[in-house]
N, CA and C atoms as a LAMMPS dump frame, in Angstrom:
ITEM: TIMESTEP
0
ITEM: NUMBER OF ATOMS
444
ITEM: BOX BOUNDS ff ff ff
-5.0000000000000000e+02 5.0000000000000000e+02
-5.0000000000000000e+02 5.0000000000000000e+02
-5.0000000000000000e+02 5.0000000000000000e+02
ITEM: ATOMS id mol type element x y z
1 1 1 N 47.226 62.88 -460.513
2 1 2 C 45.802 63.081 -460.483
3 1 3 C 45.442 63.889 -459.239
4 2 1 N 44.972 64.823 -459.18
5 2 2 C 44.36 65.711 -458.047
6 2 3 C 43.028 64.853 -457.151
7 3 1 N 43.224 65.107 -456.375
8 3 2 C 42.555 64.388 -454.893
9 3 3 C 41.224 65.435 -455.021
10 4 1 N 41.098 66.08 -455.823
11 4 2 C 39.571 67.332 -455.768
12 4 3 C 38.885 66.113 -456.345
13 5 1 N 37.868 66.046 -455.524
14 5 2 C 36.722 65.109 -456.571
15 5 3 C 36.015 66.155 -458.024
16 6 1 N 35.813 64.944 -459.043
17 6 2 C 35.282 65.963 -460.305
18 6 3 C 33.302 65.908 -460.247
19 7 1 N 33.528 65.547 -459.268
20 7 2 C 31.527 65.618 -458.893
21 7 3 C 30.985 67.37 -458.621
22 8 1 N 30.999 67.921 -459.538
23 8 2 C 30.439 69.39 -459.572
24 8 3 C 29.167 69.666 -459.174
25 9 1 N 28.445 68.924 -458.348
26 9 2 C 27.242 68.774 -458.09
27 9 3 C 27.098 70.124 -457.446
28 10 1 N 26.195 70.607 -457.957
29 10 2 C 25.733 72.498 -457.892
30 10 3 C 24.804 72.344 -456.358
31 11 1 N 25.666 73.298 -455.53
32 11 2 C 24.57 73.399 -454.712
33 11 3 C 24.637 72.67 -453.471
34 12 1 N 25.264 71.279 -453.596
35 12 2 C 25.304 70.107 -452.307
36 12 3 C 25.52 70.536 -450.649
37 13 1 N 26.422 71.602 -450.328
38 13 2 C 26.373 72.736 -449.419
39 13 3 C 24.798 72.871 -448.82
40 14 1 N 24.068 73.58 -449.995
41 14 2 C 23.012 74.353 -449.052
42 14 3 C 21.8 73.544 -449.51
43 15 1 N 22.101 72.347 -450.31
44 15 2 C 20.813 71.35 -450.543
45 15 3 C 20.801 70.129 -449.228
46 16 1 N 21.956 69.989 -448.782
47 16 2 C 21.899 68.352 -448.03
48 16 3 C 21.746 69.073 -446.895
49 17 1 N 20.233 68.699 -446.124
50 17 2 C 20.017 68.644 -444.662
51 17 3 C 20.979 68.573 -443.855
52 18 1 N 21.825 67.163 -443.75
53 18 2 C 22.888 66.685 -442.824
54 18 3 C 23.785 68.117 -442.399
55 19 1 N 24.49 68.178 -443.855
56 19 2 C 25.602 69.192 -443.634
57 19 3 C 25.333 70.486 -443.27
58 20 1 N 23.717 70.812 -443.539
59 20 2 C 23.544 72.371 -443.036
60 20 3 C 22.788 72.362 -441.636
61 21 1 N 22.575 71.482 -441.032
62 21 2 C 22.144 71.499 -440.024
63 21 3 C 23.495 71.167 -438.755
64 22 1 N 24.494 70.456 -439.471
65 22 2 C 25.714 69.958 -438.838
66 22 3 C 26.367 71.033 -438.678
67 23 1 N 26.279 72.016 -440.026
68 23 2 C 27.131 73.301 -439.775
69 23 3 C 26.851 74.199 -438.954
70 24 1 N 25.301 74.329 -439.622
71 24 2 C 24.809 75.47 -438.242
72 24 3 C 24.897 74.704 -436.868
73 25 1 N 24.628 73.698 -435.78
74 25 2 C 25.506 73.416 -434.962
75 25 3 C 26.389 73.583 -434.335
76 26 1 N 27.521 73.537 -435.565
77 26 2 C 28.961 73.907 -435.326
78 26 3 C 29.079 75.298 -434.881
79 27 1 N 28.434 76.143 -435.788
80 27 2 C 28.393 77.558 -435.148
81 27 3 C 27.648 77.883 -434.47
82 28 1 N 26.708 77.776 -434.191
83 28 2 C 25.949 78.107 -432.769
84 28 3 C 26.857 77.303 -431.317
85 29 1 N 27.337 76.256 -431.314
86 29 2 C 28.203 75.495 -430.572
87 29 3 C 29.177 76.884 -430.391
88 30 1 N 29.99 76.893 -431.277
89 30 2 C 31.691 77.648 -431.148
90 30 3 C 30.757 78.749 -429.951
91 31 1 N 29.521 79.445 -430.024
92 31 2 C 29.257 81.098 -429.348
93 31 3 C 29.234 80.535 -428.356
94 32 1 N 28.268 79.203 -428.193
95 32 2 C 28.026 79.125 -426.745
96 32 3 C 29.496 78.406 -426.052
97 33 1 N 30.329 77.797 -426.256
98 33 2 C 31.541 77.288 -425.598
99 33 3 C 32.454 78.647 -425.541
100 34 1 N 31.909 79.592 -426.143
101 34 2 C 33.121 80.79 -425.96
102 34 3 C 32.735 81.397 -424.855
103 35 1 N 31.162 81.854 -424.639
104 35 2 C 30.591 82.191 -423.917
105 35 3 C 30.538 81.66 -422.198
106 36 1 N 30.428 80.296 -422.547
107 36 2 C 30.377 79.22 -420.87
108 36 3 C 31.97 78.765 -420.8
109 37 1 N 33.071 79.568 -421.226
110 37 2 C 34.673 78.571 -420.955
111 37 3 C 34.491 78.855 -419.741
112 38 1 N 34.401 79.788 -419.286
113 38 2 C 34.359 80.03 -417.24
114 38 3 C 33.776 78.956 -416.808
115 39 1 N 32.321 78.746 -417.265
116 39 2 C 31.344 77.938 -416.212
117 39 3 C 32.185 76.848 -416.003
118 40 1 N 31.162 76.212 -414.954
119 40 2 C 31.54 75.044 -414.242
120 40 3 C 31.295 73.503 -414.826
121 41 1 N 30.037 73.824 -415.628
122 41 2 C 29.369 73.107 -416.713
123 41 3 C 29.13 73.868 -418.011
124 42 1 N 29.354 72.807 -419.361
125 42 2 C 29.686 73.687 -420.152
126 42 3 C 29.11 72.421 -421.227
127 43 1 N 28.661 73.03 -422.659
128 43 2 C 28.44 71.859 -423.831
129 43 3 C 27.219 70.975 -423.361
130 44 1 N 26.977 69.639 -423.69
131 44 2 C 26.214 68.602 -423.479
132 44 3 C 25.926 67.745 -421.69
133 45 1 N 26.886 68.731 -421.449
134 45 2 C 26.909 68.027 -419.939
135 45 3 C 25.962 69.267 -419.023
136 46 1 N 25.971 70.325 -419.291
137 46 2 C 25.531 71.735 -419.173
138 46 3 C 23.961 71.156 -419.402
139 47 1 N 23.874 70.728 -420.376
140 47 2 C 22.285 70.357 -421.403
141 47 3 C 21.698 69.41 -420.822
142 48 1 N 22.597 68.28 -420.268
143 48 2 C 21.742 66.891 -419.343
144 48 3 C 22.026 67.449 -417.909
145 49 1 N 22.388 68.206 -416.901
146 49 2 C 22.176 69.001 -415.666
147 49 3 C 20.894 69.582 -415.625
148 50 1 N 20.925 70.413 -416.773
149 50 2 C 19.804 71.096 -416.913
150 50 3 C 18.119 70.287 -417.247
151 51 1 N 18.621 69.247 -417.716
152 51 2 C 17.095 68.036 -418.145
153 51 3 C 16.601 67.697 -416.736
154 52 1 N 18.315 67.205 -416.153
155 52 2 C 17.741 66.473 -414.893
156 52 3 C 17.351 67.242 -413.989
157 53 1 N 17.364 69.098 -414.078
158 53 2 C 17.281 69.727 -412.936
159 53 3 C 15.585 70.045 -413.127
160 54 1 N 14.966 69.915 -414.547
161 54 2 C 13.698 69.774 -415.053
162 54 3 C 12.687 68.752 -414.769
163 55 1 N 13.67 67.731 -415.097
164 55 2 C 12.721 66.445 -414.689
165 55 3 C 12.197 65.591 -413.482
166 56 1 N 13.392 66.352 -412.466
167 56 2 C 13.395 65.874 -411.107
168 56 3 C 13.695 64.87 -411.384
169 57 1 N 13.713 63.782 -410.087
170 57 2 C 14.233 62.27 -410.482
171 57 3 C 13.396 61.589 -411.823
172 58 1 N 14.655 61.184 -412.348
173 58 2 C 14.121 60.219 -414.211
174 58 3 C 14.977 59.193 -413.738
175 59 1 N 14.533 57.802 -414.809
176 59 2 C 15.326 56.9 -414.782
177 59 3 C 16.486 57.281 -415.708
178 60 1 N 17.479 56.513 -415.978
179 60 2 C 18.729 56.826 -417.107
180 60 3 C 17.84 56.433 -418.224
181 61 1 N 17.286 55.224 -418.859
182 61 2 C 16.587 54.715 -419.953
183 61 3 C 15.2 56.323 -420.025
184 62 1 N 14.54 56.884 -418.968
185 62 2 C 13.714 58.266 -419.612
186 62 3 C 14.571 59.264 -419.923
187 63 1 N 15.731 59.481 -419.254
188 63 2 C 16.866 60.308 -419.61
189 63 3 C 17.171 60.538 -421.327
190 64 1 N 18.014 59.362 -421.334
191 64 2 C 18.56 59.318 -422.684
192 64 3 C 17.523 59.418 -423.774
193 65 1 N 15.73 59.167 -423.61
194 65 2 C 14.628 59.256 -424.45
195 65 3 C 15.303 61.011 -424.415
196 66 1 N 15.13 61.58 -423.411
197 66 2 C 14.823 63.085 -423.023
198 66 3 C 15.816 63.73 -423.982
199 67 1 N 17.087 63.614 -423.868
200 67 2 C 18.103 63.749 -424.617
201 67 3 C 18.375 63.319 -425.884
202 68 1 N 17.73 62.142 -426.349
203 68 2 C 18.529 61.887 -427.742
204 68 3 C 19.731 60.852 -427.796
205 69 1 N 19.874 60.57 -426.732
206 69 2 C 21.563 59.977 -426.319
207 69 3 C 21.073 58.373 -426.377
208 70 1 N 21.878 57.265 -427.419
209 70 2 C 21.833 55.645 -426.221
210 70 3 C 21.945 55.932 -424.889
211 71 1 N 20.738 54.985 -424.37
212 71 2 C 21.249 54.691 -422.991
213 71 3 C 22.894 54.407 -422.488
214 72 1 N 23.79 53.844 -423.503
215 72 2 C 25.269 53.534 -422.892
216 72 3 C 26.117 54.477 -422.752
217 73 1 N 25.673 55.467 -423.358
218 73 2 C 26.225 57.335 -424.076
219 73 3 C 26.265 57.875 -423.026
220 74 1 N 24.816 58.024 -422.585
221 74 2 C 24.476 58.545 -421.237
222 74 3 C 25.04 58.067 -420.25
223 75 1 N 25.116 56.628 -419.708
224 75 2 C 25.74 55.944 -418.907
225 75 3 C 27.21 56.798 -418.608
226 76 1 N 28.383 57.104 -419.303
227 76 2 C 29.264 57.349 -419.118
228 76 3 C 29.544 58.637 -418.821
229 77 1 N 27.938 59.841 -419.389
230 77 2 C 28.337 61.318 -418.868
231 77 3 C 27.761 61.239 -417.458
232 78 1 N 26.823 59.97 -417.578
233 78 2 C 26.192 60.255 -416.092
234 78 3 C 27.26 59.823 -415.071
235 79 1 N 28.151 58.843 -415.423
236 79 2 C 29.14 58.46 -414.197
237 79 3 C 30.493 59.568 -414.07
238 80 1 N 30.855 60.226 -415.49
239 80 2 C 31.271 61.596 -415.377
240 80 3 C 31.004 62.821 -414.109
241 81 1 N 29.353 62.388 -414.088
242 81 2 C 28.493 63.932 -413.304
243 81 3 C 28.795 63.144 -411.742
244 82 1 N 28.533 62.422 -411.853
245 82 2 C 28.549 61.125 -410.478
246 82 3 C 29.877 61.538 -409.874
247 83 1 N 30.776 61.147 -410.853
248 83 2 C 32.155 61.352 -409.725
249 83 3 C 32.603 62.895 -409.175
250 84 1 N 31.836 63.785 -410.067
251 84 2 C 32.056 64.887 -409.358
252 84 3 C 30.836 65.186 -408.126
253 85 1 N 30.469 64.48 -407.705
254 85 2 C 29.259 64.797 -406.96
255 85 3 C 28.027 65.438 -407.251
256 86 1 N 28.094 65.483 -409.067
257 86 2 C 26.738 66.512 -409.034
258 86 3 C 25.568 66.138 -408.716
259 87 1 N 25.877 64.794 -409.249
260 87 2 C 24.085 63.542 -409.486
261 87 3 C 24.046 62.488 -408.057
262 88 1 N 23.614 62.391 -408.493
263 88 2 C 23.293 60.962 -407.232
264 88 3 C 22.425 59.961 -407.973
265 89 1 N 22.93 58.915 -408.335
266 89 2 C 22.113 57.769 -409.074
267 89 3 C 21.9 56.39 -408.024
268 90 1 N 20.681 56.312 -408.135
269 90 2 C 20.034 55.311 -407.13
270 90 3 C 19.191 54.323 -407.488
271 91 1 N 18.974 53.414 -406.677
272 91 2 C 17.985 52.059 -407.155
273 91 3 C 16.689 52.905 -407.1
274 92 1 N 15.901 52.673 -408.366
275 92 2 C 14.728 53.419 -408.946
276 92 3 C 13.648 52.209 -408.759
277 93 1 N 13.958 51.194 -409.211
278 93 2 C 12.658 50.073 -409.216
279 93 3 C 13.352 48.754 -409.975
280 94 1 N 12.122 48.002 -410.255
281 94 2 C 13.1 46.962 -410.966
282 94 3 C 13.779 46.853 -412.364
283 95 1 N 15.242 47.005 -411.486
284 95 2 C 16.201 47.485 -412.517
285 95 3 C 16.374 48.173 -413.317
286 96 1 N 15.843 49.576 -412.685
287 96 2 C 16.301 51.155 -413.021
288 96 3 C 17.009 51.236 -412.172
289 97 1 N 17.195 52.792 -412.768
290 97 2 C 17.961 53.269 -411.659
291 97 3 C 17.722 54.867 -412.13
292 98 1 N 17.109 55.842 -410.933
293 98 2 C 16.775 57.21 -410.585
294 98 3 C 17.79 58.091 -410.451
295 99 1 N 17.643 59.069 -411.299
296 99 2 C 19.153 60.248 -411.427
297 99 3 C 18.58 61.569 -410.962
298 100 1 N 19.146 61.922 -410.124
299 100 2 C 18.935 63.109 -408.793
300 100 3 C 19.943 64.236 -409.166
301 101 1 N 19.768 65.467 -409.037
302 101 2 C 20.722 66.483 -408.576
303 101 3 C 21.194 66.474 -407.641
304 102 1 N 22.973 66.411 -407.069
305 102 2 C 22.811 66.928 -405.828
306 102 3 C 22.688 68.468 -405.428
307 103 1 N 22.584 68.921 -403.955
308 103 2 C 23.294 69.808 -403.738
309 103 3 C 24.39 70.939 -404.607
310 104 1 N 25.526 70.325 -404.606
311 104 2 C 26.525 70.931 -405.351
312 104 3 C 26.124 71.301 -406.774
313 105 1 N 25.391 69.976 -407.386
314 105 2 C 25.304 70.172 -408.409
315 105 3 C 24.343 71.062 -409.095
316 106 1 N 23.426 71.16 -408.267
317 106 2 C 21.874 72.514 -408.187
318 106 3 C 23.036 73.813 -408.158
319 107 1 N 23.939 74.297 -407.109
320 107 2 C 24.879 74.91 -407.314
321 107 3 C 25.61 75.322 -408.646
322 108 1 N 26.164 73.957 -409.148
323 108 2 C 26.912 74.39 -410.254
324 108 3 C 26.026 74.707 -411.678
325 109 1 N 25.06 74.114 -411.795
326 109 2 C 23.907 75.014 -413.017
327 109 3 C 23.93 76.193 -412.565
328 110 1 N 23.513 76.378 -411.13
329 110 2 C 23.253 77.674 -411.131
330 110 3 C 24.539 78.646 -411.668
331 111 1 N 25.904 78.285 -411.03
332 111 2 C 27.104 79.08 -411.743
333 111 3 C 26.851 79.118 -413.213
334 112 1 N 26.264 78.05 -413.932
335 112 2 C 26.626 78.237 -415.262
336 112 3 C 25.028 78.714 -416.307
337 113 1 N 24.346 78.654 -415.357
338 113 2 C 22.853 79.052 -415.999
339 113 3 C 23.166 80.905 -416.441
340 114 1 N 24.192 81.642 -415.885
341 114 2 C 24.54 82.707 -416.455
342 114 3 C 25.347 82.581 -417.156
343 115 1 N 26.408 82.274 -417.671
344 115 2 C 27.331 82.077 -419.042
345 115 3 C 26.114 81.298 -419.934
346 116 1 N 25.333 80.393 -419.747
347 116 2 C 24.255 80.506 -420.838
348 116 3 C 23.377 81.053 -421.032
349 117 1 N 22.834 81.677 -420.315
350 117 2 C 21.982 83.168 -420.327
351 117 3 C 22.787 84.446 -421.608
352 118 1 N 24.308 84.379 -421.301
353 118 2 C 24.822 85.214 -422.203
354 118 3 C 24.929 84.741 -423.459
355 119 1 N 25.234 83.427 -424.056
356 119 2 C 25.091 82.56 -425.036
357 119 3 C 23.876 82.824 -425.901
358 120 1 N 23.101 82.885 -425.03
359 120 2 C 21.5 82.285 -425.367
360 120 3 C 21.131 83.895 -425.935
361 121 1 N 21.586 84.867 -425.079
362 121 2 C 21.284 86.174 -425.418
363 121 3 C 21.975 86.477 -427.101
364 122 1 N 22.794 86.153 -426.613
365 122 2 C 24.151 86.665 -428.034
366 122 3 C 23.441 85.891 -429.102
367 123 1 N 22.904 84.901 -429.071
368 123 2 C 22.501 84.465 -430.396
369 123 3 C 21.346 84.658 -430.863
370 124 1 N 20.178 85.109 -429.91
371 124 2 C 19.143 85.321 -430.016
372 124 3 C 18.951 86.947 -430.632
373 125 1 N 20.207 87.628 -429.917
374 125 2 C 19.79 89.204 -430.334
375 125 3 C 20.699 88.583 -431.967
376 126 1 N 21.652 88.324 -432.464
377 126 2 C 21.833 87.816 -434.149
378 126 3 C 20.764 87.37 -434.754
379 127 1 N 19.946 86.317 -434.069
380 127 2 C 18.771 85.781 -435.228
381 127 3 C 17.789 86.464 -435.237
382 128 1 N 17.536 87.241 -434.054
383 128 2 C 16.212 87.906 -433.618
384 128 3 C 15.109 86.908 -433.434
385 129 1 N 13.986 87.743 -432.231
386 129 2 C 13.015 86.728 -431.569
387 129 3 C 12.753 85.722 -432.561
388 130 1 N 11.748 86.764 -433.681
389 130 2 C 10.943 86.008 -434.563
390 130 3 C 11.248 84.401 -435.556
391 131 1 N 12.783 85.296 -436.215
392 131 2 C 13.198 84.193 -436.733
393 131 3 C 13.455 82.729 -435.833
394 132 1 N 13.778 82.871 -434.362
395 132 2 C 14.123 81.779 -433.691
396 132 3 C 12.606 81.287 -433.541
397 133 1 N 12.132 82.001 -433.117
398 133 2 C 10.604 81.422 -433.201
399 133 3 C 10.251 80.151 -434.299
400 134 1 N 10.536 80.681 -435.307
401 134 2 C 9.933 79.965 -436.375
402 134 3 C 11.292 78.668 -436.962
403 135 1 N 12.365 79.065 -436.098
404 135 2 C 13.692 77.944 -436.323
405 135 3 C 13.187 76.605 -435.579
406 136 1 N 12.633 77.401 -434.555
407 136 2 C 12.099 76.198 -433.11
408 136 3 C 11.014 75.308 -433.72
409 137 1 N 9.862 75.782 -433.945
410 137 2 C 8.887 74.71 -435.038
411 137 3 C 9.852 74.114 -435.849
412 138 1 N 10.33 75.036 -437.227
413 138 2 C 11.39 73.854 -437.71
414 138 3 C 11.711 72.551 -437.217
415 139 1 N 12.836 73.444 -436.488
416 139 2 C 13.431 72.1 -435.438
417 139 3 C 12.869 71.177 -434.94
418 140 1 N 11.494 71.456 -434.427
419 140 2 C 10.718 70.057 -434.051
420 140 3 C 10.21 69.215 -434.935
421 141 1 N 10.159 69.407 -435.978
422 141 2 C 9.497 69.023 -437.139
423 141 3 C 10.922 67.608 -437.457
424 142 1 N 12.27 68.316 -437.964
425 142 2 C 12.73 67.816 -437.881
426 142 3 C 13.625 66.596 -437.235
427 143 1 N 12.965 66.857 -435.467
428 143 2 C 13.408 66.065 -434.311
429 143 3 C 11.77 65.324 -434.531
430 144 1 N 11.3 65.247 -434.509
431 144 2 C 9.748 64.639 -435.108
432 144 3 C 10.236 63.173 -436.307
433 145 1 N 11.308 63.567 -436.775
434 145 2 C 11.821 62.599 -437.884
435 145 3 C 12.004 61.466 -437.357
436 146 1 N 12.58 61.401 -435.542
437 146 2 C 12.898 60.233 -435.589
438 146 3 C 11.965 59.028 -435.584
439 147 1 N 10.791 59.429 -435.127
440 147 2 C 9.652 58.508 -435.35
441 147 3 C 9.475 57.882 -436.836
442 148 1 N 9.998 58.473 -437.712
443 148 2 C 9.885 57.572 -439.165
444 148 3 C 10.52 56.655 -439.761
């Protein structure tokens, strides 16, 4: 018996949300990791540097809201960023705790805020302004979901 499932369901590719939003992901991901292999920061860790270099001091629990991430998710890239000296995590109030840039780590965005500058370029001149324009509403619409 062949392991091909006989479910011919027409279409499942470019009908199911999950998988076309997972895919596109995947490929927008592959440009930008080809693009930042130099940097210093690179992927999702690149993406929460950059929140925290926005938000100025946040707690980890406004963090992970900011991001999308469990708080325990976060916990482990933040002690990741920690041991390299980027962050500095401190007693925030009762029983938070406040996540800082350091030094170095204001540094190392900055090394890598150009390998995503080129990323960001390369995909933007493929989709062109407009269409990203109107991907971005999308997208919120759909990050809007989680409230339901």
């Amino acid at each position: 018996m062949s392991s091909k499932s006989t479910d011919k369901t027409p279409g499942f590719e470019s009908k199911c949300v999950a998988f076309a939003l997972r895919k596109s992901a995947l490929t927008v991901g592959r440009i930008y990791s080809a693009e930042m292999a130099e940097a210093p920061l690179r992927g999702p860790l690149f993406s929460l540097m950059m929140t925290i270099r926005r938000t100025g001091p946040a707690t980890i629990s406004a963090l992970a809201r900011e991001v999308g991430l469990e708080r325990t998710t976060l916990t482990r890239d933040l002690r990741s960023l920690e041991q390299r000296r980027l962050i500095q995590i401190s007693a925030g109030g009762a029983n938070s705790k406040s996540v800082v840039l350091t030094k170095l780590g204001e540094q190392e965005v900055q090394k890598s805020l150009v390998h995503w500058q080129a990323a960001q370029a390369r995909v933007l001149e493929a989709l062109g302004a407009e269409r990203w324009e109107r991907m971005r509403a999308d997208l919120a619409a759909v990050m809007a979901l989680e409230g339901i």
